[in-house]
C-alpha positions in Angstrom: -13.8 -15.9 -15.7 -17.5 -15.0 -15.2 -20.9 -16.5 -16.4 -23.6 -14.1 -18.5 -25.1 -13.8 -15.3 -21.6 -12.7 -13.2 -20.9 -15.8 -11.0 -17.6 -17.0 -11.1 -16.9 -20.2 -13.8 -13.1 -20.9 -12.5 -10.6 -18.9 -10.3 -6.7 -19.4 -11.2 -3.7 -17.4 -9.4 -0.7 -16.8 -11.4 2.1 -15.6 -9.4 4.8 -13.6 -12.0 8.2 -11.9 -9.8 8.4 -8.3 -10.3 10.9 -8.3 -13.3 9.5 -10.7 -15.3 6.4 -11.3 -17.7 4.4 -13.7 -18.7 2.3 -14.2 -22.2 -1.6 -16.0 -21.9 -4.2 -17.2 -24.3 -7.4 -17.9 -23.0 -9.4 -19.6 -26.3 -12.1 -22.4 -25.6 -12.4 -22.0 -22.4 -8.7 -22.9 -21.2 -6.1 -20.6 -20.5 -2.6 -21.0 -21.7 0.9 -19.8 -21.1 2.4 -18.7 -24.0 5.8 -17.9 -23.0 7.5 -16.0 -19.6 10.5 -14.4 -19.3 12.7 -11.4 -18.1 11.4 -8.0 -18.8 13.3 -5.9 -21.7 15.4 -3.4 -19.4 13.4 -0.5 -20.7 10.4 -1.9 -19.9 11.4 -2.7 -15.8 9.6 -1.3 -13.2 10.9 1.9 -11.8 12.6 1.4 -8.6 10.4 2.2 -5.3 10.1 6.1 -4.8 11.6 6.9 -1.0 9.1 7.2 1.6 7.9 10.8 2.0 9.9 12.9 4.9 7.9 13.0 8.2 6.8 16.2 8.7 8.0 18.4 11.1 7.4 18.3 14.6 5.9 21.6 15.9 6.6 22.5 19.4 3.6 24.4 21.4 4.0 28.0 23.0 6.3 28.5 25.4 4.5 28.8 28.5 5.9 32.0 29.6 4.7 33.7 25.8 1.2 31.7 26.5 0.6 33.2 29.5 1.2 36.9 28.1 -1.0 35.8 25.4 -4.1 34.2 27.8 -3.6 37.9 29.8 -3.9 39.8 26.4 -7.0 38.1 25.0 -8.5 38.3 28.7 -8.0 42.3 28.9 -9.3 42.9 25.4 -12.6 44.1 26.0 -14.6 43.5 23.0 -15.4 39.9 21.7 -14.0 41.4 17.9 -10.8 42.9 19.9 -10.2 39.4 21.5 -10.6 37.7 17.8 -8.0 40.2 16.4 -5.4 38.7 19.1 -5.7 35.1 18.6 -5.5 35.8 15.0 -2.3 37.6 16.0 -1.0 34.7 17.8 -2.5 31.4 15.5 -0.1 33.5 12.4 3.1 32.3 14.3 2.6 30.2 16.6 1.6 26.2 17.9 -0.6 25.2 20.4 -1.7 22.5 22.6 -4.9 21.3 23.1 -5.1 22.6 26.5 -3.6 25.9 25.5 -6.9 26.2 23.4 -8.9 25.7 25.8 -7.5 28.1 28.6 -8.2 30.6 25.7 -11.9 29.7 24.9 -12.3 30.7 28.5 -11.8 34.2 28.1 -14.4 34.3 25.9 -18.1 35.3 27.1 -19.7 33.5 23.6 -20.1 30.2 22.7 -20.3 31.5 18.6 -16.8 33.3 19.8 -15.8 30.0 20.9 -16.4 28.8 17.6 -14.4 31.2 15.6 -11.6 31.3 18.2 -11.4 27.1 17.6 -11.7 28.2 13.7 -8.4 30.4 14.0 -6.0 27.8 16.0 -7.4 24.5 14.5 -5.1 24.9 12.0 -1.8 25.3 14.6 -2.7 22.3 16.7 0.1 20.5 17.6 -1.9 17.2 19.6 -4.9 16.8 17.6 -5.3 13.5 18.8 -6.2 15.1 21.9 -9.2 17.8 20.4 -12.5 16.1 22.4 -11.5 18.5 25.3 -12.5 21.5 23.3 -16.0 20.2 23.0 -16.0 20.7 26.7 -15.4 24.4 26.6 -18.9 24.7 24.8 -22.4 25.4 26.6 -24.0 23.9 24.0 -23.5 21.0 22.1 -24.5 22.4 18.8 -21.3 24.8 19.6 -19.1 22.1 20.7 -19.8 19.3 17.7 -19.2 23.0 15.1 -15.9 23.2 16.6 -14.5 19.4 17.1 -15.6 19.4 13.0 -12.8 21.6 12.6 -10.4 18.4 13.8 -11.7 15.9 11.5 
């Protein structure tokens, strides 16, 4: 209960178990129980839903198809060209945080960079571990663009 003003007049706690109710009156300035008892079966709260299924547990590229893949993007010649394989790649498979990073290498461009991070955020398996990307950026403008892409 609160004053005209919003400062509390009197606190009371009423502890009630789950499947029960309880009736109050609150008339010149006193409140009363009117009556408790057990919930009417149809009115019972519905049992506890299950706890949602953890969600599956990626597993990174294999090393041997990441290494084809960090060879690929390195001979593509054009910035675009090296884009187009990492999209390739992010479509069907995880990656580590480290994986990411041997890939932002063969880029020349930190707004490559960028776009590159944009494409495999998404396929991260160890997100907990994305403040290495920030240190495949020359500038730090770059870097903070692409470890947005984490939060």
């Amino acid at each position: 209960m609160r004053s005209l003003v919003g400062k509390p007049l009197a606190r009371t706690t009423i502890e009630v178990p789950v499947n029960q109710q309880v009736r109050l009156q609150f008339a010149d300035r006193t409140l009363s129980v009117l009556g408790s008892g057990m919930l009417p079966r149809d009115q019972a709260p519905p049992p506890a839903p299950p706890p949602p299924p953890e969600p599956p547990r990626h597993l990174q590229m294999r090393e041997d198809a990441f290494t084809s893949l960090l060879g690929a993007v390195q001979n593509a010649r054009f910035s675009s060209d090296k884009l187009g394989v990492v999209r390739v790649a992010a479509a069907d498979n995880w990656f580590t945080c480290g994986q990411v990073v041997a890939l932002l290498g063969a880029f020349d461009f930190d707004n490559d960079r960028v776009e590159a991070v944009r494409l495999l955020a998404p396929d991260v398996v160890d997100r907990d571990n994305a403040e290495v990307i920030g240190g495949a950026f020359q500038f730090r403008a770059n870097a903070e663009a692409a470890m947005a892409l984490f939060r």
